[in-house]
LUMDREN-674110 format. One record per residue: x negated, y, z negated of N, C-alpha, C in turn; residue in three letters; residue number from 1. Coordinates in steps of 0.1 Angstrom, whole numbers, plus 5000, padded with zeros to 4 digits. Each point is the difference from the previous one (the first is absolute). Example, Ala and Ser with C-alpha at 12.3 -4.5 7.8 and 13.67 -1.06 7.14 Angstrom:
BEGIN
+-------+--------+------+--------+---------+------+-------+--------+------+-----+-----+
| neast | nnorth |  nup | caeast | canorth | caup | ceast | cnorth |  cup |   r |   k |
+-------+--------+------+--------+---------+------+-------+--------+------+-----+-----+
|  4868 |   4943 | 4922 |   5009 |    5012 | 5000 |  4991 |   5012 | 5000 | ALA |   1 |
|  5004 |   5011 | 5007 |   4991 |    5011 | 5000 |  5008 |   5011 | 4992 | SER |   2 |
+-------+--------+------+--------+---------+------+-------+--------+------+-----+-----+
***
This chain:
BEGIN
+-------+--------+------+--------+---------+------+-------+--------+------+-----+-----+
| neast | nnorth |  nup | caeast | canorth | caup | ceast | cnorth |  cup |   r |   k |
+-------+--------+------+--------+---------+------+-------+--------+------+-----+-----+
|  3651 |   3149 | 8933 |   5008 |    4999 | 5012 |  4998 |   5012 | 5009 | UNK |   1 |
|  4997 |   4998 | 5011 |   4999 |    5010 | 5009 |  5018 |   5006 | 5007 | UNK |   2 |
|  5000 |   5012 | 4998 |   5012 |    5005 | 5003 |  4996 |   5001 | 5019 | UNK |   3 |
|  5015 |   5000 | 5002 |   4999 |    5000 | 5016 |  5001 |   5012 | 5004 | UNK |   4 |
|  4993 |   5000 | 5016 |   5002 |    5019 | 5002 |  5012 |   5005 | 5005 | UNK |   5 |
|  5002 |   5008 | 4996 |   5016 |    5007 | 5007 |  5003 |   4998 | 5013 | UNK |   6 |
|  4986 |   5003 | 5009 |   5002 |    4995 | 5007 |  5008 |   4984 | 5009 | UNK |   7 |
|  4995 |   4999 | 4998 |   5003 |    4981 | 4994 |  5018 |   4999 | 4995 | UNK |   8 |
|  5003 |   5004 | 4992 |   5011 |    5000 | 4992 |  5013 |   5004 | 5012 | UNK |   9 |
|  4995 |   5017 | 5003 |   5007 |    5009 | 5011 |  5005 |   4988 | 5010 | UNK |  10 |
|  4993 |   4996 | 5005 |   4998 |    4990 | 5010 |  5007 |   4985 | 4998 | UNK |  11 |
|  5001 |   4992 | 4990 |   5007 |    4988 | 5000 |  5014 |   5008 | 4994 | UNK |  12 |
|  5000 |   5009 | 4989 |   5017 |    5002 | 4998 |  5012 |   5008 | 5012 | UNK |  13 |
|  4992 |   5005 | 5011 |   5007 |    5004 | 5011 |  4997 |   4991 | 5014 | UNK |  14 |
|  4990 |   4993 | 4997 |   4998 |    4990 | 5013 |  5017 |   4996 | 5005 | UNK |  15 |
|  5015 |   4998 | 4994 |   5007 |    4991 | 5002 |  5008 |   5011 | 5010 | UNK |  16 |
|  4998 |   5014 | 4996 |   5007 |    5012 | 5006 |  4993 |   5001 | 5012 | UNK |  17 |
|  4988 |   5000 | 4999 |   4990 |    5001 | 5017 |  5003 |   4991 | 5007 | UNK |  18 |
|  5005 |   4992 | 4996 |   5004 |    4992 | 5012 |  5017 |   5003 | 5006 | UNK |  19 |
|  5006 |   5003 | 4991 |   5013 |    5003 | 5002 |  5001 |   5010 | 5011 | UNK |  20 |
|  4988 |   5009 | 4995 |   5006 |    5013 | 5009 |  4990 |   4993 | 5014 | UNK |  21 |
|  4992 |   4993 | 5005 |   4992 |    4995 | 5009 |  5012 |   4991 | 5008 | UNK |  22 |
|  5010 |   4994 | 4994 |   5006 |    4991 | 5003 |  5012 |   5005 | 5008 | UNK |  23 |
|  5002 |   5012 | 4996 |   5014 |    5009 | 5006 |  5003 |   5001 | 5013 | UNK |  24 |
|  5011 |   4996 | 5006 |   5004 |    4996 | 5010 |  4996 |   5007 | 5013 | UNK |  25 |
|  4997 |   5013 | 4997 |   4997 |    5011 | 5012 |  4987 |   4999 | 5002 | UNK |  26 |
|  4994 |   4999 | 4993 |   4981 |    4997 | 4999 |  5002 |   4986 | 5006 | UNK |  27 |
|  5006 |   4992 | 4997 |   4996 |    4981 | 5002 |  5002 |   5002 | 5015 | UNK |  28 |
|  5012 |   5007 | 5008 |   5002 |    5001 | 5014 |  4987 |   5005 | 5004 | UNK |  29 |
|  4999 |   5018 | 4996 |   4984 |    5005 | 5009 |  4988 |   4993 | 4996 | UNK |  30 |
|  5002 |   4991 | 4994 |   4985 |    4992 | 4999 |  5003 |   4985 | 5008 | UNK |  31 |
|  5007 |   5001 | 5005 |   5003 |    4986 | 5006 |  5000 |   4998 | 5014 | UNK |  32 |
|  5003 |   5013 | 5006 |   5005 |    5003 | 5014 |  5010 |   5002 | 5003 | UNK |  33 |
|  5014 |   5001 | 4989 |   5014 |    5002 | 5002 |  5001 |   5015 | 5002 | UNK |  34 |
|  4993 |   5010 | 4994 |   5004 |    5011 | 4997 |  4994 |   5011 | 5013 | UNK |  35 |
|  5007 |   5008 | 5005 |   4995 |    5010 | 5012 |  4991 |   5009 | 4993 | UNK |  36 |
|  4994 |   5011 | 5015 |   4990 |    5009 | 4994 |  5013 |   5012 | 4992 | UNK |  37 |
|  5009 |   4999 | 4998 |   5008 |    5012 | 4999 |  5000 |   4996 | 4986 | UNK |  38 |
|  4998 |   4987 | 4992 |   5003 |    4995 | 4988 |  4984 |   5003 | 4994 | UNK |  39 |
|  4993 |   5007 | 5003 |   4986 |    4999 | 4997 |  5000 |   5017 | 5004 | UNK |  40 |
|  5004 |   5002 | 5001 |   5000 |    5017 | 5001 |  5005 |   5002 | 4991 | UNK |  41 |
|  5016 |   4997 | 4999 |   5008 |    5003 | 4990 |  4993 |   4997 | 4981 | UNK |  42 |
|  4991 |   4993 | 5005 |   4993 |    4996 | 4985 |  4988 |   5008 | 4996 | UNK |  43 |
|  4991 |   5007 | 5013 |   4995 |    5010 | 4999 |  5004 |   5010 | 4997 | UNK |  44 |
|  5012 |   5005 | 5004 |   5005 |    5013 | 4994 |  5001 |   4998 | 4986 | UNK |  45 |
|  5005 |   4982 | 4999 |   5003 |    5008 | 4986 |  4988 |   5004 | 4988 | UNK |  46 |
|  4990 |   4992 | 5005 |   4987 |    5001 | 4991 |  4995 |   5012 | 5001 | UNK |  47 |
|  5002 |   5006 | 5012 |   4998 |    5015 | 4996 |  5004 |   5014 | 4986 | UNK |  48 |
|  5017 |   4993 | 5001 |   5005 |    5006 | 4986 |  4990 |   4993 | 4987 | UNK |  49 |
|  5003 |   4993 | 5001 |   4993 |    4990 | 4988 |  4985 |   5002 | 4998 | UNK |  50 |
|  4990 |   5004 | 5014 |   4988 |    5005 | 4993 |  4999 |   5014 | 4999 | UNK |  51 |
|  5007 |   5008 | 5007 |   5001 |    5011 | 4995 |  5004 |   5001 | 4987 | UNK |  52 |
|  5007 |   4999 | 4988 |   5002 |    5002 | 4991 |  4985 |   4993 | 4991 | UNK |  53 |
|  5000 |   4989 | 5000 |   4986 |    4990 | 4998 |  4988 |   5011 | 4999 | UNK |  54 |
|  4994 |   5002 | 5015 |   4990 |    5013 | 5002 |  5004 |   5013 | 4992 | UNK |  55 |
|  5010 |   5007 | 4999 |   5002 |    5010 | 4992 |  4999 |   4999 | 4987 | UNK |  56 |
|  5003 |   4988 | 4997 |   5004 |    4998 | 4984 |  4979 |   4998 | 4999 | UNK |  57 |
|  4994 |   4995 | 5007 |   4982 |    5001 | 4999 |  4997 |   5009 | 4999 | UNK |  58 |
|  5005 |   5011 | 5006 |   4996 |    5017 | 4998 |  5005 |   5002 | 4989 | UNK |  59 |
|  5009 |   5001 | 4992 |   5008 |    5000 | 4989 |  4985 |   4995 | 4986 | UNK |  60 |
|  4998 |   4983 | 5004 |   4992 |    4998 | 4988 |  4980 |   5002 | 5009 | UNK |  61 |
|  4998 |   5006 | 5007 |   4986 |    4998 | 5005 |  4991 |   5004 | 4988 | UNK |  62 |
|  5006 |   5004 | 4986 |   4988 |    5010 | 4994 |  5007 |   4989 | 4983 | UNK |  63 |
|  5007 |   4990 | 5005 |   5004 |    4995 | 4987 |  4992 |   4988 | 4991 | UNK |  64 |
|  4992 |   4999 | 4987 |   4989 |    4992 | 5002 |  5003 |   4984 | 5000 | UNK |  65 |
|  5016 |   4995 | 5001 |   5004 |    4984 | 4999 |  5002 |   4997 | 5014 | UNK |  66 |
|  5005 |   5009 | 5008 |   5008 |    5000 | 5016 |  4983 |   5006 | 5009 | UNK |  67 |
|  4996 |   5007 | 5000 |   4990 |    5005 | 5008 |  4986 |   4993 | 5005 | UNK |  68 |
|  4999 |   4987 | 4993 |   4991 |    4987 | 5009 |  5008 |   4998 | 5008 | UNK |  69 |
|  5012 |   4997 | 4999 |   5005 |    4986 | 5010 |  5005 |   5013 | 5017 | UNK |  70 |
|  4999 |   5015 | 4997 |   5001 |    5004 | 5012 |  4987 |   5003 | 5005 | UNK |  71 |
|  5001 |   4996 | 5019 |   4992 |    4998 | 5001 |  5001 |   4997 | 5015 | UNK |  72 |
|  4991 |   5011 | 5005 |   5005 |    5005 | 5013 |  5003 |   4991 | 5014 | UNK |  73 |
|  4991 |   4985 | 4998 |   5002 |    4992 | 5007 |  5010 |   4992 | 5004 | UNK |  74 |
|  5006 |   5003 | 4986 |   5016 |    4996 | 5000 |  5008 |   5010 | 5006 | UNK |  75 |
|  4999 |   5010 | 5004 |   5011 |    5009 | 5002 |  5005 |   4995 | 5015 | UNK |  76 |
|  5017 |   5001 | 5004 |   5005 |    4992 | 5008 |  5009 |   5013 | 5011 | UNK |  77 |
|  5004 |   5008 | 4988 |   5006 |    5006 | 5010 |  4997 |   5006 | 5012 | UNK |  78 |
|  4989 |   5008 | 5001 |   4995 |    5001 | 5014 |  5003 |   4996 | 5012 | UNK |  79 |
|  4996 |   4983 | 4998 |   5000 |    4988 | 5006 |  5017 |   4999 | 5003 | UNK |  80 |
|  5008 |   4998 | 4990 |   5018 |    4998 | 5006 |  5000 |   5011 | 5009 | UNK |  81 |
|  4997 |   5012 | 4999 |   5009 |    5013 | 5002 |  4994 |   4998 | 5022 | UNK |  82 |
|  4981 |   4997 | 5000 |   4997 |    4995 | 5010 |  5012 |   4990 | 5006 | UNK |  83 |
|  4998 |   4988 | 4996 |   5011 |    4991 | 5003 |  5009 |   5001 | 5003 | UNK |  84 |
|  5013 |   5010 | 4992 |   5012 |    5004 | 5008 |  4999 |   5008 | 5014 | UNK |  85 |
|  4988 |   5010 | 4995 |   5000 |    5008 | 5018 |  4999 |   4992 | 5012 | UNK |  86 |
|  4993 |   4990 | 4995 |   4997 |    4990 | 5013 |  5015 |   4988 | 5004 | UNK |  87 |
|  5002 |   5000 | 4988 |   5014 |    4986 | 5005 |  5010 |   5009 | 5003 | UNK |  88 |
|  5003 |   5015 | 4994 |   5010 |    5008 | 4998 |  4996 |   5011 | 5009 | UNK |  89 |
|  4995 |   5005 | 5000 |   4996 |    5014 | 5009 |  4997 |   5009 | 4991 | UNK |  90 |
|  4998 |   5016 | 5011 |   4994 |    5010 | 4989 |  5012 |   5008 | 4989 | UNK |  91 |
|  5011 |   4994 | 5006 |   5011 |    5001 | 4991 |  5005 |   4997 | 4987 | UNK |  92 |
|  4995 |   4989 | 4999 |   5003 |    4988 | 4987 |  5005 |   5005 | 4990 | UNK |  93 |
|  4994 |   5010 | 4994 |   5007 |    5002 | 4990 |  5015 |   5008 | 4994 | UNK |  94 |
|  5004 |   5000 | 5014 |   5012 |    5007 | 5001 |  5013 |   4982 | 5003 | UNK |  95 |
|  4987 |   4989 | 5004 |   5011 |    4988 | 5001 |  5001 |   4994 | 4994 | UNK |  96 |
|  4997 |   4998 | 4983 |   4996 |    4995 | 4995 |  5009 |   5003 | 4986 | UNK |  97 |
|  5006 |   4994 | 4988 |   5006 |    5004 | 4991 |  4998 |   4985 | 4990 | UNK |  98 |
|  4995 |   5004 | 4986 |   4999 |    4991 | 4989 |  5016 |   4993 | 5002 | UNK |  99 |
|  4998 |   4984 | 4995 |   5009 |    4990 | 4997 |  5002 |   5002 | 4986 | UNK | 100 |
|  5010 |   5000 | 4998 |   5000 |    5000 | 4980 |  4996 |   4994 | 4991 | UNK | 101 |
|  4993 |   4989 | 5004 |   4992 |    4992 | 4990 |  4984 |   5012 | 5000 | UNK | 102 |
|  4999 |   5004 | 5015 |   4985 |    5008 | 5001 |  5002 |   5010 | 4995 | UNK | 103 |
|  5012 |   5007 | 4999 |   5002 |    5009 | 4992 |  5001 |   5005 | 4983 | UNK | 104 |
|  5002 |   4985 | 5000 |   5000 |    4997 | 4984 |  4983 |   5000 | 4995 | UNK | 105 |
|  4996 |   4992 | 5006 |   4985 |    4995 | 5003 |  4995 |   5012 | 4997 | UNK | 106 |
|  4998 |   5009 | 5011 |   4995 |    5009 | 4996 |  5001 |   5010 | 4987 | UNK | 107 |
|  5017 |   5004 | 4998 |   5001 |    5006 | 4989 |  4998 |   4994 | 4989 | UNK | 108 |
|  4996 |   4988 | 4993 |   4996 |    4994 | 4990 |  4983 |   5003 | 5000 | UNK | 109 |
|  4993 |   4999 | 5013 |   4986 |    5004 | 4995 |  4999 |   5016 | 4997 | UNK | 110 |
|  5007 |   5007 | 5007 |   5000 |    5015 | 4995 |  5007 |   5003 | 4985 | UNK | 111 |
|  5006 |   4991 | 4995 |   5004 |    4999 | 4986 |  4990 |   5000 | 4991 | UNK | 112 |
|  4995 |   4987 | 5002 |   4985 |    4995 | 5000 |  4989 |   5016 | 4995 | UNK | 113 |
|  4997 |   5004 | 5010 |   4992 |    5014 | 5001 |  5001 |   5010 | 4991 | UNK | 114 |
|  5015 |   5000 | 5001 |   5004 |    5009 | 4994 |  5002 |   5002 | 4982 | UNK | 115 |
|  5000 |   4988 | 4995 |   5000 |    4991 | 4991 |  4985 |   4999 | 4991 | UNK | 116 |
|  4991 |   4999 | 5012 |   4985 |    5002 | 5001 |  4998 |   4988 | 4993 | UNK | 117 |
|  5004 |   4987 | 5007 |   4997 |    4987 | 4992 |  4997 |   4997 | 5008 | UNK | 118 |
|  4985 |   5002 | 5000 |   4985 |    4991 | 5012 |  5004 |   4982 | 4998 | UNK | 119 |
|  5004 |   4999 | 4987 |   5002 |    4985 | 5004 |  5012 |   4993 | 5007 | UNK | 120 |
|  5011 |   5006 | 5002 |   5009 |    5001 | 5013 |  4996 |   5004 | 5011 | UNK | 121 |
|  4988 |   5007 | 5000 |   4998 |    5002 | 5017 |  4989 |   4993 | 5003 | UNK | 122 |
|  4989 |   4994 | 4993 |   4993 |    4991 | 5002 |  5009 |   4984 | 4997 | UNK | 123 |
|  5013 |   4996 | 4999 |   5003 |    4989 | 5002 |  5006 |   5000 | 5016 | UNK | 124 |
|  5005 |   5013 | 5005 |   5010 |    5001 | 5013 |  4985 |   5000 | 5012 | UNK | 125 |
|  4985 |   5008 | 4993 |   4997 |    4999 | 5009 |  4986 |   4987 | 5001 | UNK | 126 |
|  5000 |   4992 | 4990 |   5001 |    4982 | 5002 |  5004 |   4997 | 5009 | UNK | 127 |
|  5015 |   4999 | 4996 |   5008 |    4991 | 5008 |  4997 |   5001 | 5014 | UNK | 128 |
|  5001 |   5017 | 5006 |   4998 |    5002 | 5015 |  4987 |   5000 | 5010 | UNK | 129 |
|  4993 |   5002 | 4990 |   4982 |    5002 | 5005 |  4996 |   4984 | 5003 | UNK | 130 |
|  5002 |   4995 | 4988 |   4994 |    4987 | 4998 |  5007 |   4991 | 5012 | UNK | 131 |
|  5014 |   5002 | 4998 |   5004 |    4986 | 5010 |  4994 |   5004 | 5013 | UNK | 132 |
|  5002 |   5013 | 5007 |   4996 |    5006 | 5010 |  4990 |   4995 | 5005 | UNK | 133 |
|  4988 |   5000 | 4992 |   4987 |    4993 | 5004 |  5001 |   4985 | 4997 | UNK | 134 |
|  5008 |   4991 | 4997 |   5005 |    4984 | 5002 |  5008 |   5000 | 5011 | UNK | 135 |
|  5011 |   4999 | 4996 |   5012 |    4996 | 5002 |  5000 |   5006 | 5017 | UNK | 136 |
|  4998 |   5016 | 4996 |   4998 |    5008 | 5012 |  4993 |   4998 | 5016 | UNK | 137 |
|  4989 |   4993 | 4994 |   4991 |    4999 | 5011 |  5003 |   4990 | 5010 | UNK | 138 |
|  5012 |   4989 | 4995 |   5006 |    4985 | 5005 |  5010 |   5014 | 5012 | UNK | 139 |
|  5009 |   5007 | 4992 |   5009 |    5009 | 5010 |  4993 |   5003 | 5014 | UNK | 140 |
|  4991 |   5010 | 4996 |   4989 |    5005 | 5011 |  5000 |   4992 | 5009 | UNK | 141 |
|  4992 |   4988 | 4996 |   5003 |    4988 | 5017 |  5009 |   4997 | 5002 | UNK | 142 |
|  5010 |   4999 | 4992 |   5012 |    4994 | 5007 |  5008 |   5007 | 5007 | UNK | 143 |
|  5001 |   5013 | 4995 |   4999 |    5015 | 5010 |  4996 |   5001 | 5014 | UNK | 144 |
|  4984 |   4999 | 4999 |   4994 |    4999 | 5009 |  5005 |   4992 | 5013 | UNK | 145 |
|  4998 |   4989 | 4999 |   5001 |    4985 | 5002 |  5015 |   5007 | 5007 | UNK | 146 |
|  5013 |   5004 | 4992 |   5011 |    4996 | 5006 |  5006 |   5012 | 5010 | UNK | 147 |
|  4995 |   5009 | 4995 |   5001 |    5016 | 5009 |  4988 |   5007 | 5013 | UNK | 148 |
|  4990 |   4990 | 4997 |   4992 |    5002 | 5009 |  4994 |   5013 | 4996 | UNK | 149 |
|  4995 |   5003 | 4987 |   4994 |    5015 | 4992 |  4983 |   4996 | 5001 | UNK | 150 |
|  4996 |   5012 | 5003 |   4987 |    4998 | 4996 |  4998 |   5004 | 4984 | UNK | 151 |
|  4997 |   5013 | 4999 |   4998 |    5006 | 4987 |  5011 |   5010 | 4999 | UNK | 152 |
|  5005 |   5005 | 5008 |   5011 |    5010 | 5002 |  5014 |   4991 | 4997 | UNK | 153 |
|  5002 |   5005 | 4992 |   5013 |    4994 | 4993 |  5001 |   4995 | 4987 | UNK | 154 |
|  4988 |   4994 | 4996 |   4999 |    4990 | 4988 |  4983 |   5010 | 4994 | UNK | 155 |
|  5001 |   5013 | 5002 |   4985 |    5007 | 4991 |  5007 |   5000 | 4986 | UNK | 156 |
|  5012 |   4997 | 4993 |   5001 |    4998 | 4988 |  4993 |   4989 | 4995 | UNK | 157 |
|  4998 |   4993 | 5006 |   4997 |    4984 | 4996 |  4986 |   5000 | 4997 | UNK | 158 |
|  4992 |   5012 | 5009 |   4985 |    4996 | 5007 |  4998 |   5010 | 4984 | UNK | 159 |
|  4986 |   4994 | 4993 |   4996 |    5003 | 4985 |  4984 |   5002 | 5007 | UNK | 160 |
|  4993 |   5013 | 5013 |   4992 |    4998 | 5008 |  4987 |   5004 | 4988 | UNK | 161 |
|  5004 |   5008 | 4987 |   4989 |    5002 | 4990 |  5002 |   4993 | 4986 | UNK | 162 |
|  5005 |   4987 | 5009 |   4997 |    4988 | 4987 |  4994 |   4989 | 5007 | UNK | 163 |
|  4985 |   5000 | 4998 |   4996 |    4986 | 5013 |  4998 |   4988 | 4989 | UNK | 164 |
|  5002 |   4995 | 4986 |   5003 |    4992 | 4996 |  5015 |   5003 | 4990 | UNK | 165 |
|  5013 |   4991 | 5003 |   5010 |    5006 | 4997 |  5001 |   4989 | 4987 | UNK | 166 |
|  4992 |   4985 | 5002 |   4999 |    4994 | 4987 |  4994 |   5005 | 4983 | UNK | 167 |
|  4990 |   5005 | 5006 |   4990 |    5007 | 4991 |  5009 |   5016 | 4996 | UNK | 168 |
|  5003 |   5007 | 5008 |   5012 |    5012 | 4994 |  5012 |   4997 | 4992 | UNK | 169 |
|  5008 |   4990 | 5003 |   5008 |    4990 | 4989 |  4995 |   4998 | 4993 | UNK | 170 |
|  4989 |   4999 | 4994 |   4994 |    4989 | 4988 |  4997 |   5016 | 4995 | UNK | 171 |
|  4994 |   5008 | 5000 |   4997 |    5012 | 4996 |  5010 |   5004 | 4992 | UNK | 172 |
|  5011 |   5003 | 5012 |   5010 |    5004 | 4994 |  5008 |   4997 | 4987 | UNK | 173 |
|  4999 |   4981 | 5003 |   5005 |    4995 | 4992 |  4990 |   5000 | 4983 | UNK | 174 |
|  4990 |   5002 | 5001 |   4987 |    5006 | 4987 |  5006 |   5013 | 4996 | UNK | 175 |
|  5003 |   5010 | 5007 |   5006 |    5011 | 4997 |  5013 |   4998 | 4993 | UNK | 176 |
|  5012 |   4990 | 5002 |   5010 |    4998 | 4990 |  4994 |   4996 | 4987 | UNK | 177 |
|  4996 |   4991 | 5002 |   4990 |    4994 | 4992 |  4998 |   5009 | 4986 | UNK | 178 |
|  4993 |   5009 | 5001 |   4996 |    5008 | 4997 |  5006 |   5014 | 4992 | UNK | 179 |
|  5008 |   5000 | 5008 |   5011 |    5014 | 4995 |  5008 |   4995 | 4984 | UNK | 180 |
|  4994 |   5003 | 4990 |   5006 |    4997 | 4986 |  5017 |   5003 | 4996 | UNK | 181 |
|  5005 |   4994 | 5006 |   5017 |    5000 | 4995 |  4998 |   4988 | 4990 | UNK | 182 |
|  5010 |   5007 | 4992 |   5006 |    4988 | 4990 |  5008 |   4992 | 5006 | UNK | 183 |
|  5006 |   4987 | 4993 |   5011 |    4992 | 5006 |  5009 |   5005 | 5002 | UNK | 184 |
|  5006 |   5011 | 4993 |   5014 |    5006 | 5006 |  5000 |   5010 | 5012 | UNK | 185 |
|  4986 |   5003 | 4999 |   4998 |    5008 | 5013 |  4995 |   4988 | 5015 | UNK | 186 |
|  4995 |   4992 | 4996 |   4999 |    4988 | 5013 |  5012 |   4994 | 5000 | UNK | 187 |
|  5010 |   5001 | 4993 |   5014 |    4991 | 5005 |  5009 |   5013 | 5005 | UNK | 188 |
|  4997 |   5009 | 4998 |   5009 |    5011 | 5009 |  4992 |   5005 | 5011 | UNK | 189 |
|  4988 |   4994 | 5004 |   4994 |    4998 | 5012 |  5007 |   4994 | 5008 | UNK | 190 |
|  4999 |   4988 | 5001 |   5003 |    4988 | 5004 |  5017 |   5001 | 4999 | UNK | 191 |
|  5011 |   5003 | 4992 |   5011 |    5008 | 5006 |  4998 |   5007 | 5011 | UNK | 192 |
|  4994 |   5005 | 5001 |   5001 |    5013 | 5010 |  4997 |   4991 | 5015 | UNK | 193 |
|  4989 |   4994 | 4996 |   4991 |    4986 | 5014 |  5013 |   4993 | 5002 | UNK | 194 |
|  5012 |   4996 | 4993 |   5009 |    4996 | 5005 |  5007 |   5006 | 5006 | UNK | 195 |
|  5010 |   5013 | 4996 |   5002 |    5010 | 5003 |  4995 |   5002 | 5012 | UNK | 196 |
|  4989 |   5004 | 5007 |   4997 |    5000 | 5012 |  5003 |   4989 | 5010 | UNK | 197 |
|  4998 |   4991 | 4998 |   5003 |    4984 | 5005 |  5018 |   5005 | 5005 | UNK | 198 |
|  5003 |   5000 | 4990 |   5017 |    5003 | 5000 |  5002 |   5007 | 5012 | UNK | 199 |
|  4995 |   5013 | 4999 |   4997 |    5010 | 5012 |  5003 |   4995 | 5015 | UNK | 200 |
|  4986 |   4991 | 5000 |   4996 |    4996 | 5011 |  5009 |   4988 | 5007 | UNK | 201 |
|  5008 |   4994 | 4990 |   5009 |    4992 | 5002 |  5012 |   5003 | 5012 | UNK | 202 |
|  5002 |   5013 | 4988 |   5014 |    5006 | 5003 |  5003 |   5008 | 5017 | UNK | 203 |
|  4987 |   5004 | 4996 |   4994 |    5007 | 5014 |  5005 |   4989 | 5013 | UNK | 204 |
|  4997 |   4990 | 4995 |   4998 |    4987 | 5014 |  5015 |   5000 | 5003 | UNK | 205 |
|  5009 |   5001 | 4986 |   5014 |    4997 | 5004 |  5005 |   5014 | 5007 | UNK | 206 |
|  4996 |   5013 | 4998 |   5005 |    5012 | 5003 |  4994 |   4998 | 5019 | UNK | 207 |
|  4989 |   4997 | 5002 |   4997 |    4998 | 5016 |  5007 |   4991 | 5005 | UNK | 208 |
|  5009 |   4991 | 4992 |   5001 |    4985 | 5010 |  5013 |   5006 | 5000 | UNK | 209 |
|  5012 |   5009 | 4992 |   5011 |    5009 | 5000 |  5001 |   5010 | 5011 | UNK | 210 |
|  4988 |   5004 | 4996 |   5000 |    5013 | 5015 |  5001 |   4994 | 5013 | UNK | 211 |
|  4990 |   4987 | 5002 |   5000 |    4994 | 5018 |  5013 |   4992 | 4994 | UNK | 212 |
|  5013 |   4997 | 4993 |   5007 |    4997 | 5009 |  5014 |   5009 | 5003 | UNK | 213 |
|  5000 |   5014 | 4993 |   5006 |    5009 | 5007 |  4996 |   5005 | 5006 | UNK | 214 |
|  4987 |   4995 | 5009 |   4995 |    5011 | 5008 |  5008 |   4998 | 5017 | UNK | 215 |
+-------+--------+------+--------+---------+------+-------+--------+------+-----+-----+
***
């Protein structure tokens, strides 16, 4: 009997969460046309907290031998937000700008993560964010584009300009789970954690859709 690859596995026991958090009422508006440019700022900022911790927590495992394939420079994002705020926000931004407490949480669970020095908590958080980014992500981009009238300035999070096949880098990636020798108890507290993240990104949707309506 041929055993299935983790890969594989990762992927149908959380498929039901990826859609959940895809499905979230604040995302369903800005992908629809309901949501303004101020609701798409507001979601940049917050990914800033969120990859900044992410990116730090890479510097944390860069030299670790389970976590240290899957970093990898073409993935690196923050640059790209920090760009992005200056331009929707000014050269100010980061004085207007403050984590939501779900991003807050967010973050301090992957610096837990680091700190903890469990590569396989930081390679499930940074799954969840890399990978969809290059799917899920790339649908945002146009619809971004399309609805704010951006060229590349606004949406260089999105743009993956040193990945010119993003199918073929997925499939890699996914060989590199593949790969990485956890036992069962260590691939199901993966895949906790892949949920765990999901949760995150959920929550996040509800903490932005809270903020625009006291705003």
């Amino acid at each position: 009997m041929t055993a299935i690859p983790f890969s594989q596995v990762l992927r149908e026991r959380t498929w039901a969460s990826h859609g959940d958090s895809e499905g979230a009422d604040f995302m369903k508006d800005l992908m629809t046309g309901k949501g303004s440019r101020e609701d798409y700022i507001a979601l940049v900022a917050q990914h800033y907290f969120i990859y900044e911790a992410i990116e730090g927590a890479a510097d944390h495992f860069a030299n670790d031998p389970v976590a240290a394939p899957f970093i990898m420079s073409q993935l690196t994002r923050l640059p790209a937000i920090e760009t992005d705020l200056e331009f929707l926000i000014g050269a100010d931004w980061r004085s207007e700008i403050d984590p939501l407490p779900t991003a807050a949480a967010y973050a301090a669970r992957v610096r837990e993560i680091a700190a903890d020095n469990w590569a396989g908590g930081f390679i499930a958080h940074h799954y969840t964010r890399y990978l969809g980014d290059l799917s899920g992500g790339q649908v945002i981009r146009t619809l971004m584009q399309r609805q704010f009238g951006f060229d590349t300035n606004g949406v260089g999070f999105y743009l993956f300009d040193q990945i010119a096949k993003p199918k073929e880098f997925k499939n890699t990636y996914r060989e590199q789970l593949d790969a990485v020798q956890w036992d069962d108890a260590q691939r199901d507290r993966v895949i906790d954690e892949v949920l765990a993240a999901y949760r995150f990104n959920t929550e996040l949707f509800v903490d932005l859709s809270r903020a625009k309506a006291v705003a």
